[in-house]
N, C-alpha and C positions, 0 to 999 in steps of 0.2 A: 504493500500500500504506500510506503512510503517514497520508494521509488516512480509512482505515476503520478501522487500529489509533486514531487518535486520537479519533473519537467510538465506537466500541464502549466505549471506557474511561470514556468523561464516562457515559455511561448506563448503567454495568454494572450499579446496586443500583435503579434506578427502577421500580419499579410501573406498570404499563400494564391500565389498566380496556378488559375488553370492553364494548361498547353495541351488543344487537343490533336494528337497525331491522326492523319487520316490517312494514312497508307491503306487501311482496308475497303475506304470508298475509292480508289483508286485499284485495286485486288478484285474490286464487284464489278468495275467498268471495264477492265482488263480481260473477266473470264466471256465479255459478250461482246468487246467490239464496241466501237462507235463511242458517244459522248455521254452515255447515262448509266451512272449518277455522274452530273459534272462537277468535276472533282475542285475547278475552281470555283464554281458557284455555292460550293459544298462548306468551304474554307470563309466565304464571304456570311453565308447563315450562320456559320457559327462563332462568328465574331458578332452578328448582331444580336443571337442568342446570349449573349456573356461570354464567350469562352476569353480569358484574357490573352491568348497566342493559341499558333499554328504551329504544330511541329511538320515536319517532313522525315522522311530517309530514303532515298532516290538511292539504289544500287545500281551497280555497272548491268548490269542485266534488265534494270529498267522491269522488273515482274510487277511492279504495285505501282509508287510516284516515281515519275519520269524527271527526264530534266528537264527536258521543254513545260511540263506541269508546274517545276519549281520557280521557272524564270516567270510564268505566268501568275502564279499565289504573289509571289515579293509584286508584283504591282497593284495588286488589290488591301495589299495587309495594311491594317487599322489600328494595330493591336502589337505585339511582339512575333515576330517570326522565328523558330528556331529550328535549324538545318541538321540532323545528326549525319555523319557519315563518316568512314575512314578517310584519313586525308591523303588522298593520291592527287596525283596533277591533276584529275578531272574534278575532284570536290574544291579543290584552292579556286579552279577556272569557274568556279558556278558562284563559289563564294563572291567573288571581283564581280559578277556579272548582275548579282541579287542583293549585298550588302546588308546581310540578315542582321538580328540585333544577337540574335547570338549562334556559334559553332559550338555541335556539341562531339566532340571524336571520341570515335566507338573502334575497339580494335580487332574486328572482325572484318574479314576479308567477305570477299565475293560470292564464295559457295557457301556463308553461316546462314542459316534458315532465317534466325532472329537473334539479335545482339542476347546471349548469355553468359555474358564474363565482361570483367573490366579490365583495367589497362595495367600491364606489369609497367608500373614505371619504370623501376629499376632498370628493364630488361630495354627500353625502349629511350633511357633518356636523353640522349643526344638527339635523336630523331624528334623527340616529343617538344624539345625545346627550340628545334628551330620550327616546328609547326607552330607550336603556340606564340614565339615573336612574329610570326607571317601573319596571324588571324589577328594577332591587338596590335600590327602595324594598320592594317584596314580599319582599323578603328571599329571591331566585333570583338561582343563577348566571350572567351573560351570557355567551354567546358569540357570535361574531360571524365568518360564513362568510368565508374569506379566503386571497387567493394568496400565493404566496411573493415579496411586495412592499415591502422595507425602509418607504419613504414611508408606504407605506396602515398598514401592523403600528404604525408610531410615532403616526400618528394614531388608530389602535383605542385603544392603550393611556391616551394623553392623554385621550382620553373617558369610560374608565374601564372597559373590557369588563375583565373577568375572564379569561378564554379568550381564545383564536382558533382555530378549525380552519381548516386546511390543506385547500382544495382538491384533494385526488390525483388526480384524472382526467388529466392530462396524464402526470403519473409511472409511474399504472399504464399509460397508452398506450404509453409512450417504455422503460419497462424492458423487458421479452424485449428488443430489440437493445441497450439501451443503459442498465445500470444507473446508472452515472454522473451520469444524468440527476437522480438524486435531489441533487443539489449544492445546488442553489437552494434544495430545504426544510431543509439540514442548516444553512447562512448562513443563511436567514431565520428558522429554529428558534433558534441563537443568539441573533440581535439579538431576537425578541420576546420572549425569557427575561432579556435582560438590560434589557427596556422591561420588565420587573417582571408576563408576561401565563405563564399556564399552555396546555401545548399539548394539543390534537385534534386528529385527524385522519379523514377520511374521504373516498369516492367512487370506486370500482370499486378499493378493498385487496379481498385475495384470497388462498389459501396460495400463490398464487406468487410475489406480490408480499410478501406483509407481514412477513415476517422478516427481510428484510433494508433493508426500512422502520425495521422497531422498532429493528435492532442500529445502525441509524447514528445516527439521532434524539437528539441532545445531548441531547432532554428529549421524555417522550412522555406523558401523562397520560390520554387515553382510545383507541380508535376507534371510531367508529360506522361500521357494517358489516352492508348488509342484502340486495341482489341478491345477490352475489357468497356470501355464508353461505347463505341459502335456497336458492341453485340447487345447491350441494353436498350440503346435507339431502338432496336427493332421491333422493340417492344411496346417501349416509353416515351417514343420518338425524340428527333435529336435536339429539341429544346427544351423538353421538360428535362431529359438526362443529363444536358449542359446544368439545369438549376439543381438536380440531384446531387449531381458531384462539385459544385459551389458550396452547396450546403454543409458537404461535408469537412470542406476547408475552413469554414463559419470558426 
């Protein structure tokens, strides 16, 4: 008990940005050709819904959002845009092209299904630190995909990332039996607040999972959230589920 009374208190007045990823209205329009659901029109409703940003992740294979899709959302966005992607010369060239508010690098190459792992710093940090002066020369925020790893989070910050998001695939696996399990991002949320980094979060959050995500979160600054939101549209359609998962950030 004392452990939830004391981070509900550290976050009680902090703002938590919705970003909703639409790769999968872009995965719907893909399995049938042509322009429905239109994936930019798709991005425009749900900015006027509330959602407070757009995420993307445009793969070299182009199976869900495309690049031409990307160059098209950055001209309509109202809101915050945010690009996840590995950063190969084709994500730096989209980056210059779109001027998102923020990069978020994932280190998953081209044949991963869906980002599930973060970033060995360690293993990557020369390469990571001349990506990340590239992205906050353009004057974009970096983020940088990552687990709840003291080591890895102090080498993110010493590079310079702006951000971090939190890996939650494991959290939202391990909550139904065992909320507890959130421990490790409520410790690792601290120490990367106190390495001076702002937090994200994403990867199968959910209403059943994310409020009690949000009320523990020392510090919670976005989530990007886009299966788990689109499969509930289908239900709840996509503006009341944009106020569902608002509420839950309340």
């Amino acid at each position: 008990m004392e452990f939830r009374i004391e981070f509900v208190i550290l976050n009680k007045n902090h703002v938590t940005k919705l970003s909703v990823n639409i790769n999968k209205i872009a995965t719907i329009r893909n399995a049938r050709g042509g322009q429905t659901p239109n994936v930019v029109q798709f991005a425009i409703d749900c900015q006027t819904f509330g959602a407070d940003g757009i995420t993307v992740h445009p793969r070299p294979d182009e199976r869900h959002i495309t690049y031409k899709d990307t160059i098209e959302i950055a001209e309509i966005i109202t809101t915050e845009f945010n690009i996840e992607g590995y950063p190969d010369a084709r994500y730096f060239e989209l980056l210059k092209k779109t001027n998102p508010a923020q990069a978020t690098l994932v280190p998953d190459g081209p044949t991963v299904l869906t980002s599930n792992a973060g970033w060995d710093v360690k293993a990557n940090e020369a390469a990571l630190a001349r990506w990340i002066e590239e992205i906050k020369s353009l004057g974009i925020r970096c983020s940088l995909f990552m687990e709840p790893n003291h080591e890895q989070i102090e080498r993110a910050a010493k590079l310079g990332a702006d951000r971090i998001e939190f890996y939650t695939g494991p959290y939202a696996e391990q909550f139904p039996l065992n909320p507890e399990c959130i421990k490790p991002y409520v410790d690792a949320c601290t120490f990367a607040v106190e390495c001076g980094l702002e937090i994200n979060a994403g990867h199968d959050l959910s209403l059943e999972n994310l409020s009690y995500f949000k009320q523990h979160m020392p510090r919670l600054d976005e989530v990007s959230i886009g299966h788990a939101l689109i499969s509930d549209a289908l239900y709840y359609g996509i503006e009341n589920t944009i106020h569902l998962y608002k509420r839950c950030l309340d």
